[in-house]
Legacy VTK file of the C-alpha trace (Angstrom):
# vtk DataFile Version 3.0
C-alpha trace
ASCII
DATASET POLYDATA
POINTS 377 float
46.130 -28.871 -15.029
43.415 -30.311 -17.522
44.026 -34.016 -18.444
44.742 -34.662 -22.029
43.698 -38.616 -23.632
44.544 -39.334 -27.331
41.257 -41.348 -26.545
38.033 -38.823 -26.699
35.640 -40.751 -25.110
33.148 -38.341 -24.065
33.323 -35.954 -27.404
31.201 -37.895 -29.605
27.660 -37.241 -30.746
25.190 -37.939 -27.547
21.569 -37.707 -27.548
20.558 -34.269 -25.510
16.699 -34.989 -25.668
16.700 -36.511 -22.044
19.795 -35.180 -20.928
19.677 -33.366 -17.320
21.225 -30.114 -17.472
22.611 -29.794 -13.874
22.171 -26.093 -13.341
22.305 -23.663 -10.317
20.456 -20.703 -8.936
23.664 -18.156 -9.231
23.057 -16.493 -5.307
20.649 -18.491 -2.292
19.429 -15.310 -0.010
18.758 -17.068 3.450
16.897 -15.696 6.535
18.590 -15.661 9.977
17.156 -15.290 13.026
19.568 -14.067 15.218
20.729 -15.184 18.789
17.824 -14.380 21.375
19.262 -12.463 24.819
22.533 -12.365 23.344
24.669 -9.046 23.631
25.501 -6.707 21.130
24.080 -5.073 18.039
26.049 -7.385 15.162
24.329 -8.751 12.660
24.595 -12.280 13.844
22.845 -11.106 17.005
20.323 -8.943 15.677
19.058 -11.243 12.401
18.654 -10.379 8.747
19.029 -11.316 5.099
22.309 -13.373 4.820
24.090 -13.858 1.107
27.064 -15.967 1.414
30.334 -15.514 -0.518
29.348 -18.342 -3.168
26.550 -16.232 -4.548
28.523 -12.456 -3.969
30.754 -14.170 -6.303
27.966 -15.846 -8.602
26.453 -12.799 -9.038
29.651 -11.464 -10.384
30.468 -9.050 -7.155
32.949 -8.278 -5.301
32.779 -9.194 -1.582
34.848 -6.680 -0.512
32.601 -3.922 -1.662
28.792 -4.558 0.116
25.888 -2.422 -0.576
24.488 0.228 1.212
22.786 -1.424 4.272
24.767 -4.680 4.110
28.035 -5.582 6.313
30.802 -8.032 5.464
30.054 -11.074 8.076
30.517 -14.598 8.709
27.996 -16.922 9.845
28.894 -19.756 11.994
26.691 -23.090 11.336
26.924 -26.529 12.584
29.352 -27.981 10.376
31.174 -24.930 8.582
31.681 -21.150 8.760
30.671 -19.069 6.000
31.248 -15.746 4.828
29.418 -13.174 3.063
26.988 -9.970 3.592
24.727 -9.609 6.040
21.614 -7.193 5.641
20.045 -4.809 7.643
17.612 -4.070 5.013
17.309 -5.262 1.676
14.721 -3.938 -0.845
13.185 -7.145 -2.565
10.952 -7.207 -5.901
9.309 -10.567 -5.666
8.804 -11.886 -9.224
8.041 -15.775 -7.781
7.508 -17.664 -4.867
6.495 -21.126 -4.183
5.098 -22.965 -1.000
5.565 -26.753 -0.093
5.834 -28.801 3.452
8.936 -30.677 4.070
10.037 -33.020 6.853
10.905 -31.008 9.781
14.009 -33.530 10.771
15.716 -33.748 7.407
13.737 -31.506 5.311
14.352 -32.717 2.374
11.326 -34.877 2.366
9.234 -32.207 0.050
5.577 -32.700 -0.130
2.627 -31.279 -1.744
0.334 -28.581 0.086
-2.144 -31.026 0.267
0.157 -33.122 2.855
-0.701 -31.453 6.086
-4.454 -31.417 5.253
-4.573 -35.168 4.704
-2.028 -36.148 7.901
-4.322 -34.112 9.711
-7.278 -35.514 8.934
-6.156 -38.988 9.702
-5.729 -38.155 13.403
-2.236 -39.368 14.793
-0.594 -35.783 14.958
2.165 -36.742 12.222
0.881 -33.193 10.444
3.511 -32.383 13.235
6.279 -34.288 11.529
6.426 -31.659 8.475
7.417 -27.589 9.219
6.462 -25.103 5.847
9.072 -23.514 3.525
8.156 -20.977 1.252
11.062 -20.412 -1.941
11.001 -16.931 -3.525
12.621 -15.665 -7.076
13.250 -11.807 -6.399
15.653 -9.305 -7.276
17.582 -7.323 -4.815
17.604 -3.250 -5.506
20.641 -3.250 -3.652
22.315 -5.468 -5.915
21.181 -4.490 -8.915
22.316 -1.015 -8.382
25.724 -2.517 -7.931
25.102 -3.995 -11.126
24.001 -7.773 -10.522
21.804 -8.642 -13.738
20.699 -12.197 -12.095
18.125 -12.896 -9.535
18.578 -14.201 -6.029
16.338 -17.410 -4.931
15.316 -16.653 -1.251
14.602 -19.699 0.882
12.568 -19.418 4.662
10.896 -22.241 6.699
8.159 -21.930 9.408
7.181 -19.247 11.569
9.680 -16.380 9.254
8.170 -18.149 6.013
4.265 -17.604 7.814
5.290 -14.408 8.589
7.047 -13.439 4.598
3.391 -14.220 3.511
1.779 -12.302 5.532
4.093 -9.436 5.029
3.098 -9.967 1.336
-0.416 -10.038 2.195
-1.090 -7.064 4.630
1.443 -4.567 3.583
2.241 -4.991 0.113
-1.122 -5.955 -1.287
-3.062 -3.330 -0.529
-0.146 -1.056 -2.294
-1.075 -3.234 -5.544
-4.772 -3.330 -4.854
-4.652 0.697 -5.001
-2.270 1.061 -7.736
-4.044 -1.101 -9.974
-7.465 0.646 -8.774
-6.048 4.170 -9.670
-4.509 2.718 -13.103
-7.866 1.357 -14.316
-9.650 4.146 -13.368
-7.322 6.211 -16.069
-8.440 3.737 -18.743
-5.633 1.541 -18.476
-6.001 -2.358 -18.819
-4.615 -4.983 -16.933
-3.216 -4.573 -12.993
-0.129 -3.161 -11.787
2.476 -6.066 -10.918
3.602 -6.698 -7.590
7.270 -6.648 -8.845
6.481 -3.407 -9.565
7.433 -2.587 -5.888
10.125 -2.935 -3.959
9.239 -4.800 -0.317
12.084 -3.225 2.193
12.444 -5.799 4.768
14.472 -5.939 7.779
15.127 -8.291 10.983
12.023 -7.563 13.949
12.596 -7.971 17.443
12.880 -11.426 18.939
9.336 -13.140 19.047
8.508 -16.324 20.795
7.904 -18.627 18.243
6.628 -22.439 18.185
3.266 -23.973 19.200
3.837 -26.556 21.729
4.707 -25.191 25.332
8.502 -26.188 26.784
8.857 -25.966 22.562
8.894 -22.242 22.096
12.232 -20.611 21.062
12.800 -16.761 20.572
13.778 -15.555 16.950
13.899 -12.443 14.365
11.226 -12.737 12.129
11.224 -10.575 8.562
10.159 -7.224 9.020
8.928 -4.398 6.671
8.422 -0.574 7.186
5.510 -0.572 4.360
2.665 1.147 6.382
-0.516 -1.079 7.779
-3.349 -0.923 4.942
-5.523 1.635 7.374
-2.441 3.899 7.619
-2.142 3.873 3.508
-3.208 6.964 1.531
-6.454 6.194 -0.572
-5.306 7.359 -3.713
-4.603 10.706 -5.717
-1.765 12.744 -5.674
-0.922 11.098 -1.635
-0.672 7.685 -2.667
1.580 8.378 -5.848
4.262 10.623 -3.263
3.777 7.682 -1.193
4.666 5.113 -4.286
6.831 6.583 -6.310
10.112 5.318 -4.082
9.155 2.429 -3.851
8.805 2.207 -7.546
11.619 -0.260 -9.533
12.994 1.197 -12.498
10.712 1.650 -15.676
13.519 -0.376 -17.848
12.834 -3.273 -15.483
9.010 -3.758 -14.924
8.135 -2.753 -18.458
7.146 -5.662 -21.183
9.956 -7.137 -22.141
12.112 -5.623 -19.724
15.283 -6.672 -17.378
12.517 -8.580 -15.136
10.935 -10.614 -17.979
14.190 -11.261 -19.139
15.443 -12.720 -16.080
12.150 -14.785 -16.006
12.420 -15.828 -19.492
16.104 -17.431 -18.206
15.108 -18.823 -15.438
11.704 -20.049 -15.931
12.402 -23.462 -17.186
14.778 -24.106 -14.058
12.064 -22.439 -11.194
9.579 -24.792 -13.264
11.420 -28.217 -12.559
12.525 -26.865 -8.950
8.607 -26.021 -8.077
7.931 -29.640 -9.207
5.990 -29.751 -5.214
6.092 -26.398 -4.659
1.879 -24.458 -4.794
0.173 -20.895 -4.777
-3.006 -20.120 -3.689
-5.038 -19.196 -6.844
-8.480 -18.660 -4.658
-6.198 -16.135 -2.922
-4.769 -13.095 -5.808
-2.671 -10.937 -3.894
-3.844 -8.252 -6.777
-6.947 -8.755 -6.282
-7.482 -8.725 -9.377
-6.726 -12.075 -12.687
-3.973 -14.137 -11.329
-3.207 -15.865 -14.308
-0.937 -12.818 -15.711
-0.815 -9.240 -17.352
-1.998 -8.649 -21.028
0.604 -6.309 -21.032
3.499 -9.330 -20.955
4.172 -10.356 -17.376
4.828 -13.544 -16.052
1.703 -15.587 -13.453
1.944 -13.367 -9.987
1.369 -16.323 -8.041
-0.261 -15.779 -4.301
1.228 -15.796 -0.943
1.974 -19.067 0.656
-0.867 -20.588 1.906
-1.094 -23.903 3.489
1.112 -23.304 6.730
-1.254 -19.661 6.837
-4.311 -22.365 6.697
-3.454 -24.593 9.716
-2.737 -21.522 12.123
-6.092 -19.844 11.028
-8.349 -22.946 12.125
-6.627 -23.741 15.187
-7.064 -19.893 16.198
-10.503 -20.528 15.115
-10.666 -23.358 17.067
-9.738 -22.200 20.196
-12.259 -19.043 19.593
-14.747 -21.860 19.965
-13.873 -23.221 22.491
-13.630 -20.324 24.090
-17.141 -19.189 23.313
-18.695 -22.737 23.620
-16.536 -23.691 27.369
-17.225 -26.950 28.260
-18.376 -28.576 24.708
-16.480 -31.171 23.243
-13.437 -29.906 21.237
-13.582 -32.570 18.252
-17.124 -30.840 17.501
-16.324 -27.790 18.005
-13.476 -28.562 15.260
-16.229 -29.643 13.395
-18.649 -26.929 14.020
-15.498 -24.616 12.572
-15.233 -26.250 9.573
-18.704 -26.268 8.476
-18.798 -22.266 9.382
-15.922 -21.670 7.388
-17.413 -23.642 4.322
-20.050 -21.556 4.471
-18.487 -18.039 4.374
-16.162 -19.859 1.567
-16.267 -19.110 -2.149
-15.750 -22.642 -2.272
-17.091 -24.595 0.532
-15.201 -27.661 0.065
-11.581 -25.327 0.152
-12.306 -22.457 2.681
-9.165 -20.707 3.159
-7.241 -18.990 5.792
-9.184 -15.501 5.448
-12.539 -17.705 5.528
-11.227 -19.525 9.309
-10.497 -15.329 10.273
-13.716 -14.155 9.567
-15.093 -17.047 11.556
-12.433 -16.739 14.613
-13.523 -13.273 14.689
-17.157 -13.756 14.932
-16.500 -16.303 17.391
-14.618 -13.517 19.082
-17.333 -11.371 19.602
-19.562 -13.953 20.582
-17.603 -14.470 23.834
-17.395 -11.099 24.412
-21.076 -10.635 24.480
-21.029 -8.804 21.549
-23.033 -11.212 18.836
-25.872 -13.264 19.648
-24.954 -16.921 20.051
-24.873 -19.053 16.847
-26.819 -21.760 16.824
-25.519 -25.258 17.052
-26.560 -28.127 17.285
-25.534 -30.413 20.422
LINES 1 378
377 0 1 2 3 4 5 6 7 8 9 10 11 12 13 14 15 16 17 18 19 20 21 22 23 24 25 26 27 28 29 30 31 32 33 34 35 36 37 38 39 40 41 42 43 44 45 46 47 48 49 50 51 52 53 54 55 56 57 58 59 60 61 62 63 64 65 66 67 68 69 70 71 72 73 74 75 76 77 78 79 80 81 82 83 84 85 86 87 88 89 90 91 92 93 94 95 96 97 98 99 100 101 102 103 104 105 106 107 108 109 110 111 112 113 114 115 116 117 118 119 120 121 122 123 124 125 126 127 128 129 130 131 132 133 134 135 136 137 138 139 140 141 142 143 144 145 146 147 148 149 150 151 152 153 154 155 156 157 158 159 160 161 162 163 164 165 166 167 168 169 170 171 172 173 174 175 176 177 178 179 180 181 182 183 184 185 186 187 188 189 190 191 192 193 194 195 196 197 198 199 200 201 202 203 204 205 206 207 208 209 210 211 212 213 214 215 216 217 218 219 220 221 222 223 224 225 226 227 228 229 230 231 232 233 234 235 236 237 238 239 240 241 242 243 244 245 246 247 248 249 250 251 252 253 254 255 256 257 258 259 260 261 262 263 264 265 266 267 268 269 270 271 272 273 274 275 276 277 278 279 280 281 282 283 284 285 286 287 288 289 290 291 292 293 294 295 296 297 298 299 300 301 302 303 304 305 306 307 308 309 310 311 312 313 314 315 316 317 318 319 320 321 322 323 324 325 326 327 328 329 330 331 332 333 334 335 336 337 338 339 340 341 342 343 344 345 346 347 348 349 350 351 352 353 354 355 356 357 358 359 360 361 362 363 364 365 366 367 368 369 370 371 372 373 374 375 376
């Protein structure tokens, strides 16, 4: 029943030039990781892509009808159960994402990439106090074919959100890379978006996950059946039998299209949600301009970067010390650093590919396949 007053308070003429508009993504797509060593095949077991009822219904579904690859579920969390769809596969095209640290007891501390660096740096291990979360904007093909017309925001946290970007890195990437290669090469300008493709994840098997030792837990981390860049086709007619599937529909990727659209909605609300949130600019996962498309698009920001940073120097690290045994670790930390400045584009921000190329050197090193690298005692 809606209360009635003879006194309209609230109708008058207010001021909307600082007004906050309290407004909501309309579906939250969360990762699960399943339930290590625990029997049966269900979805709760096995892991996945989990949309609960609130955003089946904000997306203006019905939950008794799932998708193709999806199951009707419910999820069981600490203080409530929930129902919804859980995926076995969902096909994503990623039109955002966003990267920021957060404290790893509350988490909803949110802090600036920058954060781990500097805690690090100071010495006293509270870099350990803050886990990664990466946030992505996408749209679901297998909502949109049952005729969803808004985007889902996807939210993971540390080792499934290290392992999202690196998904986006190694496997859909190089699909870009080549698209965009073979579209120039016809005269065209500009690349080929990412949201161009569709990324079909699913749940992996259980990994041990979690640095410390006595600290390790088993979970599903996101999957993808995208080939490995060596197993792609180079180009011709191959690659384009190879891409077209995984193509979205022309009426979405085109300029002005159902993807811009959706951007053009929600861009104002990503915009005051990523108030924390960072790409990697130094890292285009195009290769090619990251600052958009002159045929329209929105950015294409990079893959998360900062939690990919820290595990790339320790591994680093410990190639080092490994190929240095018995020199003190604070220098060899040291000696890393400098390395990976050097092999940098910018030596004062190396970045996570820059601490690889160095780990792998240092690699070989040990294995008595390099000379040894000078340095200084």
């Amino acid at each position: 029943m809606v209360e009635t007053h003879d006194d309209d308070l609230f109708g008058g003429d207010f001021s909307q030039a600082r007004a906050e508009q309290r407004e909501a993504w309309p579906a939250k797509l969360q990762w699960h990781g399943g339930i290590s060593r625990a029997p049966g095949d269900s979805f709760a077991v096995r892991g996945g892509f989990f949309l609960p009822e609130a955003g089946i219904f904000g997306l203006g579904l019905d939950p008794a009808g799932p998708p193709e690859g999806a199951a009707a579920t419910t999820m069981r969390f600490a203080d409530k159960i929930e129902p919804g769809w859980g995926f076995a596969r969902i096909d994503l095209a990623i039109l955002a994402e966003t990267f920021f640290w957060e404290h790893r007891e509350d988490g909803r501390q949110r802090f600036h990439r920058d954060e781990y660096r500097l805690r690090q740096q100071q010495g006293t291990g509270a870099e350990r106090e803050l886990r990664g979360r990466v946030y992505v904007l996408a749209v679901a093909r297998q909502l949109l074919e049952l005729g969803a017309t808004e985007p889902v925001l996807l939210t993971m946290r540390g080792a499934a959100s290290r392992q999202f970007a690196s998904l986006l890195r190694e496997r859909l990437a190089p699909i870009v890379d080549t698209a965009t290669r073979m579209r120039n090469q016809r005269g065209h300008t500009g690349p080929v978006p990412r949201e161009a493709f569709w990324l079909p994840l699913t749940a992996g098997p259980m990994t041990r996950v979690g640095g410390e030792e006595g600290k390790q837990s088993e979970m599903a981390l996101p999957a993808t059946t995208l080939p490995e860049k060596k197993d792609l086709p180079g180009g011709g007619k191959a690659f384009v039998d190879f891409a077209r599937p995984l193509m979205v529909p022309a009426e979405a990727r085109q300029a002005g299209g159902q993807f811009d659209q959706i951007w053009e909605r929600y861009q104002p609300l990503w915009d005051r949600f990523n108030v924390f949130g960072s790409t990697a600019p130094d890292e285009p996962t195009s290769g090619t301009d990251t600052e958009g498309h002159d045929d329209g698009a929105r950015p294409m920001p990079s893959a998360p970067r900062e939690d990919d940073l820290a595990v790339a120097r320790t591994a680093a690290v410990a190639a080092a010390i490994a190929a240095y045994a018995g020199r003190d670790p604070q220098r060899l930390a040291d000696y890393v650093d400098t390395q990976a400045g050097k092999v940098a584009r910018d030596p004062q921000q190396p970045t996570a590919r820059d601490y690889d190329r160095v780990a792998a050197h240092l690699r070989e090193r040990a294995a008595g396949e390099r000379p040894a690298i000078a340095m200084a005692h």
